[in-house]
N, C-alpha and C positions, 0 to 999 in steps of 0.2 A: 504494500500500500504506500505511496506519493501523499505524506501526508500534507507537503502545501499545496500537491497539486488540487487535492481536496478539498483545501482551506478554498483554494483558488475558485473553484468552483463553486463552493458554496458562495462566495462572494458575488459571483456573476449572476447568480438564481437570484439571489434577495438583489437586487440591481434591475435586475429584468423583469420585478415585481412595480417596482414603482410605477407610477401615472402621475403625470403632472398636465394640468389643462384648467381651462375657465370655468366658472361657474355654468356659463352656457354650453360647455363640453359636459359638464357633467350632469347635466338635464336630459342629452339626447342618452346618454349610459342609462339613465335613470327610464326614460322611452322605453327602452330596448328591454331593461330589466329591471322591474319595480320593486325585486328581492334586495336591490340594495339598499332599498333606504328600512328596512325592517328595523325594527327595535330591537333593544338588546335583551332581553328575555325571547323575541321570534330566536332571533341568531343562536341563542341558547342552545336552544331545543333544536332547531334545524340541525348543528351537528350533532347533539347528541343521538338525533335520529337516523341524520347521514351515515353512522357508525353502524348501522344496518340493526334488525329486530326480529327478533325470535320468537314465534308464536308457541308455549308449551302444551303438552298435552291436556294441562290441567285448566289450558285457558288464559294462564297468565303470560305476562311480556317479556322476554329477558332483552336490557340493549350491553348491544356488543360493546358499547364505549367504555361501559363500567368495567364488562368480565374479567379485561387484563390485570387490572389490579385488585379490586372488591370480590369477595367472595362472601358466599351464603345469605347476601343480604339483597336476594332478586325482588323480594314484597316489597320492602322497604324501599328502592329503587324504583321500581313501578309505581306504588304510591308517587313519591318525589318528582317522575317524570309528568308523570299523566293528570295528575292532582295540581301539581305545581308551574312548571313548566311547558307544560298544553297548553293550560289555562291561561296563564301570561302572554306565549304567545297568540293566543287570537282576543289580546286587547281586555279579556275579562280582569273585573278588579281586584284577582288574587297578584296583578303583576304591581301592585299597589302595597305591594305588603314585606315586610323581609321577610327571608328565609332563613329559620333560625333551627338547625340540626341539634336534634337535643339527643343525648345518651351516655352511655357511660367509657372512661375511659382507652383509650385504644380501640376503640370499636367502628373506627374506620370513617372518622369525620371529615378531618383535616385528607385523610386522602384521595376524599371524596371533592373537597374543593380544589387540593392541587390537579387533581383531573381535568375538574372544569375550568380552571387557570391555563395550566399547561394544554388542554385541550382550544381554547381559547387563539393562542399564540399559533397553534399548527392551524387552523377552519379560516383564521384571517390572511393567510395565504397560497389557499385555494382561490378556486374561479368562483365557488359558492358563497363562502367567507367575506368576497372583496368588501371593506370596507374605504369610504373614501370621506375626507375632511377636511375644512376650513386652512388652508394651507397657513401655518405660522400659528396656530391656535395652540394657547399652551391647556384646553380640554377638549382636543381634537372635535369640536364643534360639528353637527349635520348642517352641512352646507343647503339644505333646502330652508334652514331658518331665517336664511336672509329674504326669503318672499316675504310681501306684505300682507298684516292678519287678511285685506279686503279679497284683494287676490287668489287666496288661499282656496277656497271655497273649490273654485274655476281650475285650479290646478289640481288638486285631487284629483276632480271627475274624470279630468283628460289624460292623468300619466297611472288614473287608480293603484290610489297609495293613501295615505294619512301624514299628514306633516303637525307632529307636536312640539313645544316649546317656545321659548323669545331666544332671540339672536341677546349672545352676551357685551354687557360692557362695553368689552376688551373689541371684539367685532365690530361692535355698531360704530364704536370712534373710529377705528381701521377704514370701515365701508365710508366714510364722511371724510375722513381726513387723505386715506392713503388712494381713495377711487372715485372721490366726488358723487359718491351714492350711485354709481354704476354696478350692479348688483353683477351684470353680469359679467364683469371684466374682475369680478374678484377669483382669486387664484385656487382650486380645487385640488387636492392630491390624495394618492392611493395612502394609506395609514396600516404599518403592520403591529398588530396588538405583542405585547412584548413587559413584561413585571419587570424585568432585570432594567428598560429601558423607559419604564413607568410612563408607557404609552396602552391606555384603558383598562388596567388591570391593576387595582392596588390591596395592600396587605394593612390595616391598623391593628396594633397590638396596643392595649391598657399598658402601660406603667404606671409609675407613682402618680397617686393624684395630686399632691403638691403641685409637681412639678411640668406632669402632661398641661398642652396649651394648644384650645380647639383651634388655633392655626393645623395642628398636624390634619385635623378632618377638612378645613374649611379654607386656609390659605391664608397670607399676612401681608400685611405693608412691607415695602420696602423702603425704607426710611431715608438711605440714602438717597432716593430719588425725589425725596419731598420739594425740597429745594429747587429743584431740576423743572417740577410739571405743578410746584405752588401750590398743588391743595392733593389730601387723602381722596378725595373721593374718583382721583382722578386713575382710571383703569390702568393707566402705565407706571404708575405709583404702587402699583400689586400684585402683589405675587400668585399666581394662581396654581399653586404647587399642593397645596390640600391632597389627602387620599380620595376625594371625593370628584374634585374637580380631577384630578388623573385617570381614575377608575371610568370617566363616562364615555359612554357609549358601549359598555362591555361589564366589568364585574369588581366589585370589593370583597376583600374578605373582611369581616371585623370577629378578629379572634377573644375569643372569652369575653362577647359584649357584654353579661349582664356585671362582670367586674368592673365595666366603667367608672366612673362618673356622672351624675345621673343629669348634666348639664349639655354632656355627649350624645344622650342619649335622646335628650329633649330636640336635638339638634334633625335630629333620623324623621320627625312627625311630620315637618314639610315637603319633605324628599319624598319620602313615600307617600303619602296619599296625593302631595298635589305635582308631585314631578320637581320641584325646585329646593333650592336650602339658601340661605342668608347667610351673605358672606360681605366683610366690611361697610362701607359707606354705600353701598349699591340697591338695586331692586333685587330682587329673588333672582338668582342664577339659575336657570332650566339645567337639567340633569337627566339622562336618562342610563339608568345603570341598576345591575343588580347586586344588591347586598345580601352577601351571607355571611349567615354567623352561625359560632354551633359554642355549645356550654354542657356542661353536666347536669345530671337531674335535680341532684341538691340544689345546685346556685336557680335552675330553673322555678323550685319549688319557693322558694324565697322571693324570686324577684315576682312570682301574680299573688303572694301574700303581701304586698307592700301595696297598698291602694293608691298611693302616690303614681305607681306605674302603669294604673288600667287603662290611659290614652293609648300608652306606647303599646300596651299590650292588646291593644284590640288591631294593630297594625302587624300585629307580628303572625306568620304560619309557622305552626310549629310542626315540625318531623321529626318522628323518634326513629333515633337508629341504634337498634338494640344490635349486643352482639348476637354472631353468628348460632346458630343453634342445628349445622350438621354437621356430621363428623369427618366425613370427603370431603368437606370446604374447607374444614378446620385444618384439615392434613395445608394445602392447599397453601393456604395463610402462612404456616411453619415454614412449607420449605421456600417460598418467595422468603422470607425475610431471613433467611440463613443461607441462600446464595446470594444474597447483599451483603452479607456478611463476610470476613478474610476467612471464615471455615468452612468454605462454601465445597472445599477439595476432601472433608471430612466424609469416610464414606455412611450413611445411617442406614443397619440393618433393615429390610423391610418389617412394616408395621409396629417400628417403632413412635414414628410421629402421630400414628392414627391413636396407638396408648394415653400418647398424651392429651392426643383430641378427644378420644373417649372421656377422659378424667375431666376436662375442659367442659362440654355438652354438661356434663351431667350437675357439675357446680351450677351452671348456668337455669336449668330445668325447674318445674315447679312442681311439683305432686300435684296430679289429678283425681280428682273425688268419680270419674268413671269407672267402673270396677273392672279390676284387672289392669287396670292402664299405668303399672309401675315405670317408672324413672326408664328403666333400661329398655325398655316396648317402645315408652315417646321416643326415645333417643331412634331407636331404630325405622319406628314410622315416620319420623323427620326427615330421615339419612334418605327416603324411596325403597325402602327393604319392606316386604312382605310381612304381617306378621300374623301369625293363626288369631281367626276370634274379632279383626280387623278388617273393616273397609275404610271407602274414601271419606265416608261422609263421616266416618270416625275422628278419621286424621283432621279436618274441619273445625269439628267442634272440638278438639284439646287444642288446638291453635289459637280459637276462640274465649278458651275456657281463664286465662289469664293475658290482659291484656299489657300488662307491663314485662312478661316473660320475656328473658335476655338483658334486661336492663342491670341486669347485677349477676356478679359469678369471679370466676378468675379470666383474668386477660390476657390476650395472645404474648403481651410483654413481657409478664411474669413466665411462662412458661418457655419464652426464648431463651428470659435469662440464666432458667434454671438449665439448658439445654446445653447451654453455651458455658456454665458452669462445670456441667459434665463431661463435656469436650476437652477442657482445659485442664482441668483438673487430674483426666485419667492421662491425658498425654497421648492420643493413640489414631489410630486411623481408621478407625470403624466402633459407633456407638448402639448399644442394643434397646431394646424397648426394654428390659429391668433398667440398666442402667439411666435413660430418661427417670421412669417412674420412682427410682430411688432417689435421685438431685429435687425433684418434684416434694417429697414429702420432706425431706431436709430443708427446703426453703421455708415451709409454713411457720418455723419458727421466726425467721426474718422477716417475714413481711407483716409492718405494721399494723397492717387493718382488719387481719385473719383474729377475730376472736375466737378465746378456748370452744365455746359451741362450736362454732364454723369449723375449726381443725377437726376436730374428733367427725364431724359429717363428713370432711373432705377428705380422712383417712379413709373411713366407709369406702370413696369412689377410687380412690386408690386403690382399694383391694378387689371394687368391680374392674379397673381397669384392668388387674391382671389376671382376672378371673376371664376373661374375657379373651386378652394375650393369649392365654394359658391355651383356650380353644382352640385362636389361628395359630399358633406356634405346632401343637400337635396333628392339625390338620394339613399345613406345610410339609409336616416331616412323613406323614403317610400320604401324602399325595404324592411324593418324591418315591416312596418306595413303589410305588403300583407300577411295574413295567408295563410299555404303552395306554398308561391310564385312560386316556382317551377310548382306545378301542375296548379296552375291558369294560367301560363304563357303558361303550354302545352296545356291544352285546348282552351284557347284563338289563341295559332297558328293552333290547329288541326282546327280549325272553319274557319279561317283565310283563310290555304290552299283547305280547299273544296271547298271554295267559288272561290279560284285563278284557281284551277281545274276545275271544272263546268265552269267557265268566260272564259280560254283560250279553252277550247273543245266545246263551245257554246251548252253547255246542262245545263240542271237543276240541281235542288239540292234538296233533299229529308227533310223533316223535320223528324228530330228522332221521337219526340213525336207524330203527326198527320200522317204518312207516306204521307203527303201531295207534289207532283211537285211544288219547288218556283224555281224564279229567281234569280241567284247567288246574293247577298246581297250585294251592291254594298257601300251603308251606311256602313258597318260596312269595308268592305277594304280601301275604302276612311280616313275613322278616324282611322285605324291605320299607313296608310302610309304619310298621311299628318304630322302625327309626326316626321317625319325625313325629309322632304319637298320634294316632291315628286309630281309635280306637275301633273294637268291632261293630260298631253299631255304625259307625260312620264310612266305611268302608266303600260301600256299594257307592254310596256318593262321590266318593272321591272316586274309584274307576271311573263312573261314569261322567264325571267331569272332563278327567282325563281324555277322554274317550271324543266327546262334543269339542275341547280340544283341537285332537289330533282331526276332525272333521273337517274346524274351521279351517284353521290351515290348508289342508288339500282343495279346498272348494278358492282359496287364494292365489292357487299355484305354491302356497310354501312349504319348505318340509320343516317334520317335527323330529325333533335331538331333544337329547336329554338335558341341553343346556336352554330349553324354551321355555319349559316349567320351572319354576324357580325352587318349589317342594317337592317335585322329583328328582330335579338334579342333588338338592341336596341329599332324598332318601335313598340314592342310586350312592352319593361318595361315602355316606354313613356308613352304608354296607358293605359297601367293599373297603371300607376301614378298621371295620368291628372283622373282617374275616383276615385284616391284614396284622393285626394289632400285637398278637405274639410275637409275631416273625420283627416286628419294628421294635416291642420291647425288648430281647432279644437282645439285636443286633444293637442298640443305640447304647448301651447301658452295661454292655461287657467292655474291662477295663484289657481284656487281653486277649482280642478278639482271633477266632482261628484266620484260616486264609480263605474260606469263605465268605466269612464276616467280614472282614477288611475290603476284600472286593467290593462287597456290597455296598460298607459304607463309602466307599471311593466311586463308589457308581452315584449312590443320592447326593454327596457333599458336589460333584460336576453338574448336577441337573439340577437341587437347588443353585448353584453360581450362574449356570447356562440359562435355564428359562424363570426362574426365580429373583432374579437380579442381588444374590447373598454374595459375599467377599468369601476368598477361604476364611477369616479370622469368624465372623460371623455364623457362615455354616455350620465349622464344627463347634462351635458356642449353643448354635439350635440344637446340633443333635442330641450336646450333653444335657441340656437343660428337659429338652423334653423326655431322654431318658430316666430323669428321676422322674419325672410327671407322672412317668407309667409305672414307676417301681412304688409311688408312694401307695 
């Protein structure tokens, strides 16, 4: 790679971006394509939608702009998109309101606005994106503001569009002084949105209130020019450097607003409901920009218990963004934020990260008063896992069942740290799922906020999580033993369903080898459905489920494998587990294994590494561990 010739190029792109022309050049743009003059709440959502949308099976929306970095938080997102950002763009009065992301730590706020920042900066230089503005304008200004209000009316209807706001100050002197009130001979240019370059994008953070000074939202004198242009009220006597005034036409963040100042905050009631804010000696400054802010739920609860703030608060939309609450996502989360990480070359045992996502979920979870519906079923009907005794409209109403569910639990951060604690600590090249959940329960003493109740419950999930471990660990290691598992598994079901066939059509069944009439084999359907519990009363239902199944399918053109049912695939590996389970305990657990055994084990420690993705260090770590599994 040429990395200046790179530079170089990059240089030419953003070059080859720019437009520079009249006011009157940029009317006929505007002709042509009336998506330029959109608002900054339209522009929002247009990319976020340009990032393309995913229709789920269940109905709801997943957009792709989020999935790269947000995970498990599709509801929450969909609300925000469609709720918030719909709405605003087609002019309704939620784009009159801030956006104010409420929930609990680490639960994926801030990264949610760097998205739409960073997302920002790449949409405004596209073709869809272009934005274009008042050339020399230090709040990149809609150049269609310099129409006159009479005018206006007449101009809509012929370029259909909407033109809101007043031409600022700062302009209006410009358009009188610098162009003799020739509207259209003022100067128009392409604008690339940019934080680093606090062109439409800006960040406010609270500090001391002492010391904070609403110049940083609103913009200040400049002093030294008083002398220069004789009086304050004069627009070139000021500075229009504000996060407010920077932020327009595109987006602010205002971090940990309800820490503010409550002077700050009075400041946001003009902005939002009438489009403008007050800034020095002038008339209301026109604004069009979105403000987000996001807070914890505590500070949240505090600030609509203070009646002093029910104006502000009748202006504000509030979105809770709880954490994550599946265990796939949760995995998901861990390993993005640890190949950010310098141990990103660290290799992690498979199903380790899910351990601690399991322990994760289940802090998070709320006990359900549905009966039967314990901790570890929600956690699995969350994940998209099947579970006996459960449908959809189940999963529904435990979603339903607590509305604040996710807003409190342990956080992706705590669980990095403990990860990353165990990393360093062991010194080594490959970490296991004990070794997670050990650093995991080692930490509960350090972190602050884990009261004695809460430890002793989060030991509890500790010990589900490796109860849990303890399953897929020994289901790895007898998967690994099954030569050609796959085919054994298919013959085993093809035997399976001839017997389920012949059972529900109340015919016989042929022996391959004798060409003999038997009676469907009711032994061998018994021991494999009883693997997954399956009692005899329920039996016949289950075939002929099965059965209606295997119909549909064909009537589709598709075929049916024992990997289509989810409760057969499992009660097909159950079985051929339960018939492998000697031969594994066996082999995994003798400390001076013949030369049979050693082959053996030398054959599973290659197929776990080969299709399993285990390290040698790892592999034979699984074998020992689940050898005692079996001995205990």
């Amino acid at each position: 790679m040429d990395i200046l010739k790179r530079i170089s190029e990059h240089r030419a792109r953003e070059e080859n971006l720019m437009w520079r022309g009249t006011f009157a050049e940029y009317l006929e743009l505007v002709r042509k394509n009336p998506q330029i003059a959109q608002t900054a709440h339209s522009r929002v959502y247009n990319m976020i939608k340009s990032a393309g949308v995913e229709e789920n099976e269940d109905g709801t929306r997943s957009y792709q702009f989020f999935s790269r970095e947000i995970f498990g938080l599709d509801r929450s997102v969909e609300r925000l998109v469609e709720e918030y950002f719909h709405s605003a763009a087609r002019r309704l009065d939620v784009r009159k309101r801030i956006l104010l992301l409420m929930g609990p730590v680490s639960g994926g706020k801030s990264t949610l606005v760097t998205m739409l920042k960073r997302g920002l900066e790449e949409y405004s230089r596209t073709e869809a994106g272009a934005i274009y503005a008042l050339e020399g304008c230090p709040m990149q200004e809609e150049p269609l503001h310099l129409i006159p209000h009479e005018l206006r009316p007449e101009v809509e209807e012929e370029l259909g569009i909407k033109i809101e706001g007043e031409l600022t100050p700062y302009n209006r002197m410009r358009l009188e002084n610098e162009y003799g009130g020739c509207i259209e001979d003022f100067p128009v240019c392409r604008i690339l949105f940019s934080e680093a370059n606090r062109v439409g994008i800006g960040t406010f953070s609270p500090s001391d209130p002492k010391s904070q000074d609403i110049a940083d939202l609103t913009g200040s004198i400049d002093f030294s020019t008083i002398t220069k242009y004789g009086s304050e009220s004069d627009p070139r006597a000021y500075r229009f450097d504000g996060e407010l005034n920077k932020a327009n036409r595109g987006l602010m963040e205002f971090q940990e607003m309800l820490k503010c100042d409550e002077k700050f905050l009075w400041h946001l009631l003009s902005l939002t409901q009438e489009g403008n804010f007050k800034a020095g000696r002038f008339a209301l400054i026109s604004a069009d920009e979105l403000i987000v802010a996001h807070t914890n739920e505590s500070e949240y609860k505090a600030f609509i218990a203070n009646k002093k703030n029910e104006a502000l608060q009748s202006r504000i939309i509030v979105m809770p963004m709880p954490y994550n609450l599946r265990v796939s996502d949760e995995e998901k989360i861990y390993s993005k934020l640890i190949k950010q990480s310098d141990l990103g070359h660290v290799h992690i045992a498979p199903h380790a990260l899910r351990s601690a996502a399991i322990f994760s979920i289940l802090t998070r979870l709320k006990e359900s008063k549905k009966q039967g519906a314990d901790l570890l079923k929600k956690m699995r009907l969350y994940d998209g896992e099947s579970v006996e005794g459960f449908k959809g409209a189940d999963l529904e109403e435990l979603r339903n069942e607590h509305a604040d569910e996710g807003m409190a639990g342990i956080d992706p951060r705590y669980v990095i740290n403990r990860i990353s604690s165990a990393l360093i600590r062991r010194d080594t090249e490959c970490i296991n799922a004990l070794d997670i959940l050990r650093a995991l329960k080692e930490g509960f003493d350090q972190h602050p906020s884990i009261t004695k109740e809460q430890r002793e419950r989060y030991m509890n999930f500790i010990s589900s999580a490796r109860k849990e471990y303890d399953e897929l660990a020994k289901k790895e290691v007898q998967k690994a033993f099954v030569y050609s598992y796959e085919e054994s598994a298919k013959t085993l079901m093809d035997n399976y369903l001839d017997n389920v066939e012949a059972y529900c059509n109340m015919n016989k069944i042929r022996d391959p080898v004798t060409g003999e009439e038997m009676d469907p084999d009711e032994r061998l359907m018994r021991s494999i459905e009883e693997q997954i519990g399956i009692s005899e009363n329920a039996k016949r239902a289950f075939r002929e489920e099965i059965l209606i199944r295997i119909s549909a399918y064909a009537r589709k053109g598709k075929r049916f494998d024992y990997s289509t049912h989810d409760r057969l695939r499992e009660a097909i590996e159950k079985k051929l587990f339960a018939d492998l389970k000697d031969v594994v305990k066996i082999t995994t657990s003798n400390k001076t294994p013949d030369e049979h055994q050693l082959k053996k084990i030398n054959e599973v420690t290659k197929r776990l590494i080969e299709e399993h993705h285990y390290c040698p260090v790892c592999a034979n770590e699984l074998l020992r561990y689940v050898g005692s599994l079996l001995n205990r």
